[in-house]
C-alpha positions, -999 to +999 in steps of 0.1 A: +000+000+000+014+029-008+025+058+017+007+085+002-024+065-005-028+055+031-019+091+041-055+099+024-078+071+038-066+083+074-068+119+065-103+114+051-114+089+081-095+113+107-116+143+092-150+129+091-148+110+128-151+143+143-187+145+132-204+137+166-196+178+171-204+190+142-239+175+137-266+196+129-305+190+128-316+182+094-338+205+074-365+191+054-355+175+023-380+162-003-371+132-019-394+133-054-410+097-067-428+084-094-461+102-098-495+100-093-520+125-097-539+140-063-566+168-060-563+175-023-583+205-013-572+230+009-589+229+045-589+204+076-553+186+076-570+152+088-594+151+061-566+155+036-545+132+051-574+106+051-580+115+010-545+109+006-540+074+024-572+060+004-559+075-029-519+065-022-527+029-003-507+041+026-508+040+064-502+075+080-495+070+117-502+101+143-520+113+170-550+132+166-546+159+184-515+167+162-540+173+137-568+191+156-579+229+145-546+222+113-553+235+080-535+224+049-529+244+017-541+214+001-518+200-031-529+194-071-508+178-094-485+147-099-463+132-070-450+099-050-465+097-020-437+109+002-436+139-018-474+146-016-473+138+021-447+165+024-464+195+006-496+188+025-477+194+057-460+223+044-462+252+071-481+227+095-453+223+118-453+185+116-428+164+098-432+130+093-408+094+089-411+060+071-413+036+098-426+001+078-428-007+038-458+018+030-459+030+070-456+067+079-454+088+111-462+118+114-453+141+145-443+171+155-414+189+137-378+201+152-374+240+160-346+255+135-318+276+156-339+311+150-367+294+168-391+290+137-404+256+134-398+237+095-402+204+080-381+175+096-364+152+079-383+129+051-366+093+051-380+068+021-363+039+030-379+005+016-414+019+005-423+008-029-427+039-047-412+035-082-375+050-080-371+054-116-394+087-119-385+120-115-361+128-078-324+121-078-305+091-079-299+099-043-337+091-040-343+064-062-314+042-043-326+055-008-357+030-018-335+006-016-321+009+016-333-014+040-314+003+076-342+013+104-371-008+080-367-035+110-380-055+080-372-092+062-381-084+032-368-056+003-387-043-021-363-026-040-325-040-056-303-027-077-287-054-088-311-064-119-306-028-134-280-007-122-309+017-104-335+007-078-362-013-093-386-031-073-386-070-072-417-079-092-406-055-123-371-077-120-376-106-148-351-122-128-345-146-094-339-116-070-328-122-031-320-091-006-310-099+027-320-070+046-302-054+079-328-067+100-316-103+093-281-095+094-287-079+128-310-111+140-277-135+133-250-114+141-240-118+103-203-098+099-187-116+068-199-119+033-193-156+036-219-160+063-245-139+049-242-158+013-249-188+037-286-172+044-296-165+008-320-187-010-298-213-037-267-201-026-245-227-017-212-227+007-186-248-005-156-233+016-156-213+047-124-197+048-124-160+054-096-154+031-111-184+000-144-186+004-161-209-026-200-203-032-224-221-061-251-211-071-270-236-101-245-255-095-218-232-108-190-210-096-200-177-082-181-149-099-197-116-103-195-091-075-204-058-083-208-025-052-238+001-059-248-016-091-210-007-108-185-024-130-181-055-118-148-079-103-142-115-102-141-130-071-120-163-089-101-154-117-062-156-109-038-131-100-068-104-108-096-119-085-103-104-050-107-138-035-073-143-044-058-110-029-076-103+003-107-121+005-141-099+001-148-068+014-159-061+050-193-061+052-199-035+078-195-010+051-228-022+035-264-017+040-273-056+027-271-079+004-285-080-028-283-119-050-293-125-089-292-161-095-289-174-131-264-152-160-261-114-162-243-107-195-266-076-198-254-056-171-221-070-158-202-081-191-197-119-175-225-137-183-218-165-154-248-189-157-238-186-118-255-149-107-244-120-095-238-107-064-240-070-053-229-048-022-249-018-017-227+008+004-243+028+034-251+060+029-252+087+053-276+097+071-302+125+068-309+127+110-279+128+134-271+093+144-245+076+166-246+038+167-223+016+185-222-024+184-199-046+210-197-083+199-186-113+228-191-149+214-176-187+215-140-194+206-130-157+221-147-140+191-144-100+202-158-078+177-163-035+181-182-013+156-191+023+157-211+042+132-218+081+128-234+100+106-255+132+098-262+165+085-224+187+083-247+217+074-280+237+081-294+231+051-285+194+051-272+195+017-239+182+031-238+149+045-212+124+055-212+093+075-179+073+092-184+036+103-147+019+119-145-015+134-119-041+149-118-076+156-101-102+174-113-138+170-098-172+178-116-207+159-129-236+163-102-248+141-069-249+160-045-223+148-068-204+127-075-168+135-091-130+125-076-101+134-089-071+116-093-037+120-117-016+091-126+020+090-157+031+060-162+070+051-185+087+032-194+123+019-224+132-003-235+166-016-264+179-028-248+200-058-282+213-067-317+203-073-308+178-099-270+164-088-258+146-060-222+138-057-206+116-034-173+101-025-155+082+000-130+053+010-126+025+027-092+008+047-090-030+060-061-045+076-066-082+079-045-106+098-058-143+097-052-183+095-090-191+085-077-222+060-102-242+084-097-279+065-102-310+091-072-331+098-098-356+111-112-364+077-084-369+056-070-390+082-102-412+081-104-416+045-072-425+038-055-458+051-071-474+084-075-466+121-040-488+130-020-467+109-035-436+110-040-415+136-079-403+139-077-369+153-101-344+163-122-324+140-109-294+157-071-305+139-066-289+110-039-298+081-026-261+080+005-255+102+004-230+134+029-206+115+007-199+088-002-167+083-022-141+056-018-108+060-038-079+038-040-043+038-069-030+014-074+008+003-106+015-018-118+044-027-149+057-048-167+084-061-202+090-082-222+117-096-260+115-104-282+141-125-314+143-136-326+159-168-363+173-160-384+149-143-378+113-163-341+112-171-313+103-151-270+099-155-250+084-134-212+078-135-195+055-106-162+051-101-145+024-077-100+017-071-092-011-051-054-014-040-044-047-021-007-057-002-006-092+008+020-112+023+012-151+032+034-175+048+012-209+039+018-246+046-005-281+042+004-316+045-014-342+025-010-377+028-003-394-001+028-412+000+026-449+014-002-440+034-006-476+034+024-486+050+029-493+086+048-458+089+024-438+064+040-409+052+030-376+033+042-343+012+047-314+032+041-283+009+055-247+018+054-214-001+056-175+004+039-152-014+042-115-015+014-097-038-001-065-048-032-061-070-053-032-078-086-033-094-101+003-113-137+000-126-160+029-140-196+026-149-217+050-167-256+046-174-286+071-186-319+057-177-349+074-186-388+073-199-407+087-226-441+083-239-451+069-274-485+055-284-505+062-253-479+045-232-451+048-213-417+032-220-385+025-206-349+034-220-315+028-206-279+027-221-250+025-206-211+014-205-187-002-184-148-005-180-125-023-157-088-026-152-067-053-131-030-052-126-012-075-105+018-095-094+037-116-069+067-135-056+056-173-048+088-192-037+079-227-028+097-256-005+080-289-007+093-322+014+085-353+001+081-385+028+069-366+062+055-390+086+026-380+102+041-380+136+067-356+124+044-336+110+024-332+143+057-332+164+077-309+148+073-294+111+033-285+123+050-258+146+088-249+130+083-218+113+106-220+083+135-192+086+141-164+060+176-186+052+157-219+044+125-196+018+157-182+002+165-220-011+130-227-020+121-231-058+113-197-075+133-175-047+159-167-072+140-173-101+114-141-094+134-129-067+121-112-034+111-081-054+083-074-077+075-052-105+041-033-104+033-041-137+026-072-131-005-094-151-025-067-168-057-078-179-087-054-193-126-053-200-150-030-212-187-034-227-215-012-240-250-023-231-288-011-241-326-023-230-360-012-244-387-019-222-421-017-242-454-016-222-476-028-257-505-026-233-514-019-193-504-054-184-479-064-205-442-048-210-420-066-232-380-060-227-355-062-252-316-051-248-284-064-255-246-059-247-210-059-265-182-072-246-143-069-247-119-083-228-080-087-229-057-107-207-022-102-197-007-118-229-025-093-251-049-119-262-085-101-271-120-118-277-156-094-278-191-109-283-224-093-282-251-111-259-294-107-267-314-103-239-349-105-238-381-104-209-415-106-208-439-094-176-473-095-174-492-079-140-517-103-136-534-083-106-520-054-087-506-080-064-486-101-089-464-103-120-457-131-141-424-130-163-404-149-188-368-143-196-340-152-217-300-145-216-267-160-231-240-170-211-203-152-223-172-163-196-143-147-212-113-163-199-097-140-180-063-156-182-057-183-205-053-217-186-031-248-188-051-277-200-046-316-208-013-331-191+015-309-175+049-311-183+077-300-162+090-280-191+061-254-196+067-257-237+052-287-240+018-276-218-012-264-237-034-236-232-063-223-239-087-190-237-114-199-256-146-186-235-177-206-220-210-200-238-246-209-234-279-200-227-300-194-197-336-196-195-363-182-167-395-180-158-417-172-127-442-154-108-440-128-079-458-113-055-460-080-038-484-084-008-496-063+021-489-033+005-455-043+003-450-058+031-445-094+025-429-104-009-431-138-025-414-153-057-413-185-072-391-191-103-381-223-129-349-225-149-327-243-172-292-235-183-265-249-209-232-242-209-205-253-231-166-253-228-168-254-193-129-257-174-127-277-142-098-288-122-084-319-130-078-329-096-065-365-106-033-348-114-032-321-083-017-288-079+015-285-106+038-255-108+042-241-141+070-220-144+062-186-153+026-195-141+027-204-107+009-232-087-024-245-105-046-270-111-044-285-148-079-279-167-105-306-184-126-290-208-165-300-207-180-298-233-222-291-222-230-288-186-269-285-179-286-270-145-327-271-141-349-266-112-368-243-089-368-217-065-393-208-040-392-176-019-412-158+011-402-127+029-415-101+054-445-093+077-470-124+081-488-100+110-478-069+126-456-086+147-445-120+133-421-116+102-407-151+079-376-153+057-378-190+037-368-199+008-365-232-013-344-246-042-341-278-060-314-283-087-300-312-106-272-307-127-254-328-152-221-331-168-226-349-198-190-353-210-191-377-175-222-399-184-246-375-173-232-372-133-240-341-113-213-311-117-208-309-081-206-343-065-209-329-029-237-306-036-276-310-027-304-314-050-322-300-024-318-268+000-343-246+023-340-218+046-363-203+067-357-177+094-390-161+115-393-140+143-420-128+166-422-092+182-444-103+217-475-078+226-479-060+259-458-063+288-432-083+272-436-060+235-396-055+244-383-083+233-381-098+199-375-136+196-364-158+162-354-190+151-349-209+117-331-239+101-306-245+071-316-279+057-289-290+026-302-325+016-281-360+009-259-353-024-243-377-038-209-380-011-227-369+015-253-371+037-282-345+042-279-320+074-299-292+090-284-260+109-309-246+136-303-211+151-324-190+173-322-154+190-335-131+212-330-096+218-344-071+243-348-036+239-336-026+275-345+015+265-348+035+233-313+034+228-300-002+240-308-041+226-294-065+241-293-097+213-279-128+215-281-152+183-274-196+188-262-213+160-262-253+153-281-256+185-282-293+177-244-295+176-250-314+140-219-324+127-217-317+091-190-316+061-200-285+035-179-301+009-161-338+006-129-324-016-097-334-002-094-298+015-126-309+032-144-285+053-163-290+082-193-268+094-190-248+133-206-267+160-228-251+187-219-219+195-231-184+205-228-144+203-239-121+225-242-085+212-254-049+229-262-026+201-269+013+210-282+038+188-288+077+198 
């Protein structure tokens, strides 16, 4: 990381922590929606607030003698309904706040510094006003936002059109996991919330490698705010490989598209898409702290402030900074980390908001969590090999990785008049890694009376850096009688990196001297300097490193050819070019159809191509110690991905349901060849060799419920069966150790009266048998008491049942956490 960049993270974090003195009380800010026409006469305030809930299908929550002997000015014309809520009580004195999914409050305003009272703050977070009207970006993405909504269910993502769009106008499979369900499982890592989304299966824990599937393919895609996207496994270039993903603390939730995305993101993985929406600040003062104690000495610290920086509120910022100290189940693995999250955002005028910030994570871990106990017992027998404790793992206590990420970003939003809308984001990611890395394998004459076993060692110094830039104009216009739906736009992305990997490997380690000695001897700097490669790339690196490149340009029409029916058609060309200079481009069709079958429910249809442009060209067939001879390939994956479903938006919002079909091909498909291991290719590094598959097929279901049952019981579940088949292998499933079948449900129950303080859940993963494996469920349950307005106490149980459960069966097997707890006191003032 360099000196000056880190210099400017702490400048910018140092700055904006001071803003617990500099808060001010926010003006009134009107965020403008998608329109409907009201004729509100002027006269009694409560009569016009009861015309406007009938005509908007809203709840407006008061007292009534706010409203006693209050006269309004009445309103005519076209708004959203937070906007027509706020010019009727213009000059009233009262303010008002979204409290549920179509919920307002109204009450009495705050009294400006001169003593005059003014409209309070107006916050639109998860109400299901249409964001792509007239209002700012700023406002259409606020729908999104699902922070204070205490809710299960969000009605809003980004992630299937670069700009809010709510979940039944999304052709696609569609998951947010809100901050309300984060909160309920003390969720910190990316890893564990992916674990809670519907379809969305965990293949490796590891902090630092984390493997997901989703229809039975590689998850790839990870996009923040809807932007350019990055690989999360692609070489060199991918941020799995560097650092691991980003912190999660710096984001508002969780937003999953299951099946291919070659319209938006450029990498049509038949996979999904996963993407990060960043918090904002806020538009009220606010000072929230969280203190984390749970099993295995897991210590975790957060602290989040935000508000106003001016009287007129056009100025905004917010700072959140955490740290954490964590021991494992696993002996010798670890997480020490310490994060710090800033953002600005300025109102530049009516019609442009710009915002910028940064982020800075300094991660110090051992979280290669692979069972010693397992390999042990599938290798050999019980009188020559020791059965250990599934608490052992095959990682060495020196190992270390180490990671210092700087990110910073900036965007700009602007409306033209009331339909229009650009917006340009722009994301750089810089990563420094050092790892120190060991694991011992048996698998020589692990039959004999002595079995014995390869201990490999490397060292790996690294720095990557990611820049991506997105750019889209999204807008409506009206042709026919009806209105339609236009947006272009055009993405670019840029990785560099490099790295030293020296590499000691020795062949016929006993196990006893593996456990004995080499499990704890930390090699020296002498002994790396005589590993393979030390001289060979030398200690030094050059920041030029592996360059690799894409960009695309992208386009949908979406034609409404009557009331019901709106027919979407679009496409994208992509480019991409790898380190050796090699360039493909393709353009990918993309067409939707959705029909509103009632004002409760759409149906849709939907089709994509799949386009995986190989980011680096990879070794495949048999390797040869003299890298000449090895052949490679870049030629990318294709195929097509089919969809179609219904969805629900019920109780005004409140609860949302979705139930979707699919089937995917994909052709020239690389997988490890595992029957060969990890090689090192000379000029390459280490690797698996690749097997090229010629058609891969996915098809199933997914099922979906999420939100308010009643006022006070809410439900998160969601279903998914998928069979797969690799018909190059005689038609057996793509993932061995993966289900066919796979449920979550998560509900929790706010109790009435005299006990209305405290808030219990509970829920169950359930993965079914796959084919080397057997079936498992994972119960959790929580409770958290509000012990004032300003402190919750929580605690969250996982695996009450102490099941004992592999994720995957590889060789690098990993097993799932056994019971265990955390306890959590969260404050907010």
């Amino acid at each position: 990381m360099r000196r000056a960049d880190r210099s400017l993270v702490i400048g910018l974090l140092a700055t904006t922590v001071m803003l617990p003195a500099g808060l001010a009380a926010m003006p009134g800010t009107v965020l403008a929606q998608s329109a409907a026409t009201y004729d509100i006469p002027a006269g009694s305030l409560s009569a016009a607030l009861n015309h406007l809930a009938r005509q908007a299908r809203i709840e407006l929550v008061y007292d009534a003698p706010l409203t006693q002997g209050v006269s309004t000015a009445g309103i005519k014309g076209s708004f959203g309904p937070a906007e027509a809520l706020s010019r009727l009580l213009a000059g009233t004195g009262l303010t008002f706040r979204q409290t549920a999914p179509r919920t307002y409050t109204i009450e009495r305003a705050p009294e400006a510094a001169s003593g005059a009272t003014r409209l309070g703050p107006v916050r639109v977070q998860g109400s299901d006003e249409a964001a792509t009207g007239s209002g700012t970006d700023g406002a259409a993405l606020a729908l999104t936002m699902t922070e204070g909504t205490k809710s299960l269910a969000g009605q809003y993502a980004q992630v299937g059109g670069k700009s809010a769009e709510r979940l039944r106008d999304i052709p696609r499979s569609v998951t947010v996991l809100t901050a309300q369900e984060i909160e309920d499982k003390d969720i910190t890592t990316v890893t564990a919330a992916l674990d809670q989304v519907t379809g969305i299966y965990v293949a490796s824990y590891n902090t630092r490698t984390p493997v997901f599937y989703s229809r039975g393919f590689l998850l790839q895609n990870l996009t923040i705010d809807g932007g350019s996207p990055m690989r999360m496994h692609d070489g060199l270039q991918s941020i799995i490989n560097g650092v691991g993903l980003p912190n999660l603390l710096a984001y508002d939730h969780v937003e999953v598209m299951r099946g291919a995305d070659g319209l938006y993101s450029g990498n049509g993985d038949a996979s999904g898409t996963v993407n990060l929406v960043r918090k904002r600040p806020t538009a009220e003062r606010q000072i929230k702290f969280a203190a984390y104690a749970g099993s295995w000495d897991n210590y975790r610290a957060e602290l989040d402030v935000g508000g106003p920086l001016n009287a007129s509120g056009t100025l905004r910022a917010r700072v959140v900074a955490g740290w954490q100290d964590a021991d494992s189940y696993f002996t010798g693995a670890y997480t020490k980390d310490k994060f710090g999250y800033g953002i600005i955002e300025w109102d530049a005028g009516a019609h442009t908001t710009l915002s910028a910030g940064a982020s800075y994570d300094d991660l110090n871990a051992q979280k290669y969590e692979r069972s010693l106990a397992w390999r042990s017992g599938s290798l050999g027998t019980p009188e020559n090999l020791p059965i250990l404790s599934k608490r052992d793992s095959w990682m060495p206590e020196w190992a270390y990785d180490k990671a210092k990420t700087l990110q910073y970003f900036a965007k700009v939003s602007h409306d033209f008049g009331a339909d229009w809308n650009l917006t340009v984001n722009v994301t750089r990611s810089e990563v420094d890694s050092d790892e120190l890395y060991g694991y011992y394998g048996i698998g020589i004459n692990s039959d004999a009376a002595v079995p014995s076993g390869y201990l490999m060692r490397w060292m790996s110094h690294g720095y990557s850096n990611q820049t991506m830039a997105d750019a889209n104009l999204k807008g409506k216009f009206t042709l026919f009688g009806q209105q339609h739906d236009l947006a272009v736009g055009a993405n670019w992305s840029r990785s560099q990196a490099n790295s030293t990997n020296p590499i000691g490997g020795i062949a016929g380690v006993t196990v006893e001297e593996y456990l004995t000695y080499y499990r704890y001897a930390k090699p020296t700097k002498a002994e790396i300097a005589t590993w393979s490669g030390y001289g060979e790339w030398g200690s030094v690196y050059s920041e030029d490193g592996w360059v690799t490149s894409r960009y695309g340009f992208w386009g949908t029409l979406g034609m409404h050819i009557a009331d019901p029916v709106k027919v979407i058609v679009g496409g994208r060309y992509s480019r991409n070019e790898n380190f050796r200079g090699q360039s493909i481009g393709k353009f990918v069709p993309y067409g939707a159809v959705t029909y509103e079958v009632s004002p409760d429910w759409t149906t849709y249809a939907s089709y994509s191509e799949i386009f995986e442009p190989m980011q680096n060209i990879v070794p495949i067939g048999q390797w040869y110690e003299d890298a000449a001879k090895i052949t490679f390939s870049d030629k990318p994956t294709t195929g097509r991905n089919f969809e179609g479903g219904v969805k629900g938006d019920l109780k005004n919002g409140a609860l949302q349901a979705a139930f979707s079909v699919f089937y995917i091909e994909k052709n020239n498909v690389y997988v490890n060849d595992e029957t060969q291991g990890q090689v090192v290719i000379a000029g390459y590094g280490t690797t698996y060799m690749q097997q090229v598959a010629k058609l891969q097929t996915s098809k199933g279901f997914d099922a979906e419920l999420k939100g308010a049952l009643t006022r006070n019981w809410q439900i998160s579940a969601g279903y998914t069966f998928n069979v797969t088949k690799n018909k190059e292998d005689g038609g057996e499933p793509i993932l061995l150790w993966a289900p066919k079948h796979s449920a979550r449900v998560w509900s929790t129950y706010q109790l009435p009266g005299a006990l209305a303080g405290l808030r219990l859940g509970a829920g169950v993963r359930v993965f079914g048998n796959s084919d080397l494996r057997k079936g498992y469920a994972v119960i959790g349950a929580s409770a958290d008491y509000e012990i004032d307005r300003h402190l919750t106490l929580g605690v969250y149980l996982d695996n009450l049942a102490n099941e004992t459960y592999r994720v995957s069966t590889s060789s690098s097997a990993t097993y799932g956490n056994p019971r265990n707890f955390m306890v959590t006191l969260r404050g907010s003032y």
